[in-house]
C-alpha positions in Angstrom: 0.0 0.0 0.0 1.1 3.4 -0.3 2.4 5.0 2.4 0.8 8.3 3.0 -2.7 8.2 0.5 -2.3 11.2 -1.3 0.7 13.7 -2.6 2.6 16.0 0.3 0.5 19.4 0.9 2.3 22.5 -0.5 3.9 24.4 2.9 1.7 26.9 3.7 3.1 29.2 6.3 -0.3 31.0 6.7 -1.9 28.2 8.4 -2.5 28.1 12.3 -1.6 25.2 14.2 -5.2 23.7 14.0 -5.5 24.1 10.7 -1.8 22.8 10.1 -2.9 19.0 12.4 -6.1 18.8 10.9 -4.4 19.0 7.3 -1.6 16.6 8.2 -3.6 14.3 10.0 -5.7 12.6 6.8 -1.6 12.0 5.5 -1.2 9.2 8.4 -4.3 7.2 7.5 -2.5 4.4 5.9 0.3 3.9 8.7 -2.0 4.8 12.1 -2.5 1.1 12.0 0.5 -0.3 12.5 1.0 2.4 14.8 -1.4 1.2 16.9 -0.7 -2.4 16.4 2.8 -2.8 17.0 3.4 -4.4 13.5 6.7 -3.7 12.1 6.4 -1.7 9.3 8.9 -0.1 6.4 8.6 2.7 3.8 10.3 2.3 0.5 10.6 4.7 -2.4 9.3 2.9 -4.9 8.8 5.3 -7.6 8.5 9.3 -8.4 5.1 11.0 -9.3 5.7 14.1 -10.8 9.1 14.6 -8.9 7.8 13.7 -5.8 8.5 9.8 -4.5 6.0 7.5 -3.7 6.7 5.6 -0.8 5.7 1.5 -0.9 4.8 0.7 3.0 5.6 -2.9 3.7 3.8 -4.5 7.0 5.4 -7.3 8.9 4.3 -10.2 11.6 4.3 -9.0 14.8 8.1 -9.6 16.2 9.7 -10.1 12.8 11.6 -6.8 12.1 14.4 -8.6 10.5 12.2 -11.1 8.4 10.8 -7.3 7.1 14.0 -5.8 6.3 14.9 -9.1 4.7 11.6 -8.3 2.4 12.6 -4.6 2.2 15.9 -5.2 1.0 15.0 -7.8 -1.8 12.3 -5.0 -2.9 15.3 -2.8 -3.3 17.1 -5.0 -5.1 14.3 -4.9 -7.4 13.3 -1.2 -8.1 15.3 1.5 -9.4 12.9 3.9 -8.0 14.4 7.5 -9.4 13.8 5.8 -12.9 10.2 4.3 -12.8 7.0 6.3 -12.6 4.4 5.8 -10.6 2.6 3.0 -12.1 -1.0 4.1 -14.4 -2.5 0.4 -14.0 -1.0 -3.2 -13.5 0.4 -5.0 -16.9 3.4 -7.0 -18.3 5.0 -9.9 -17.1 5.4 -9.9 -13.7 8.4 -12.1 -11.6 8.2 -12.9 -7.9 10.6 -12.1 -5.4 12.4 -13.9 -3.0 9.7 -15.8 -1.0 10.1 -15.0 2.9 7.9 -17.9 5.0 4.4 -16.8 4.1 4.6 -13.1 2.5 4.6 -12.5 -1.5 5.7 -9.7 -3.2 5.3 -9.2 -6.7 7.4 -6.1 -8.7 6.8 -5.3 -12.0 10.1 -7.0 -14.1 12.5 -4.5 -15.5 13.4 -6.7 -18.0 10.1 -6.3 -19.6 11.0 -2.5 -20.3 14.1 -3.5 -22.4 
């Protein structure tokens, strides 16, 4: 999933602090969660949107930190993030990663692009 759910706001230096928390608090939707939870969880860049990255959020089992920077590093492996684009819609051949007990992650294959 993605991280935050929607692009960073634009700094706007005009804004009180209310209006400031209530802005920044729709951001952390996607990671509260975890947060409250205690899952492990990682933030990857996995692409950029109009110059901005997009950051991949991967969620672990409770207790397995290392199992999810296992994952995380693999993913990185995987995806030269400052050269791909935020993906439009899912196509192509696709090639798993390597498989970590019960998790799958699935990246799109580079060499499909050549």
């Amino acid at each position: 999933m993605p991280t935050p759910p929607m692009k960073a706001h634009l700094h706007d230096p005009e804004l009180n602090l209310q209006q400031f928390v209530a802005r920044g608090g729709n951001i952390t939707s996607n990671t509260v969660a975890f947060d409250v939870t205690g899952h492990p969880a990682i933030s990857l860049p996995c692409a950029l949107s109009e110059g901005l990255p997009v950051g991949l959020m991967l969620v672990g089992r409770h207790f397995d930190d290392a199992g999810l920077l296992a994952i995380a590093h693999a993913v990185e492996q995987q995806i030269d993030w400052q050269l791909a684009s935020a993906p439009q819609a899912r196509s192509g051949p696709q090639r798993p990663l390597p498989r970590h007990r019960n998790c799958h992650l699935w990246v799109q294959s580079r060499d499909a692009n050549r």
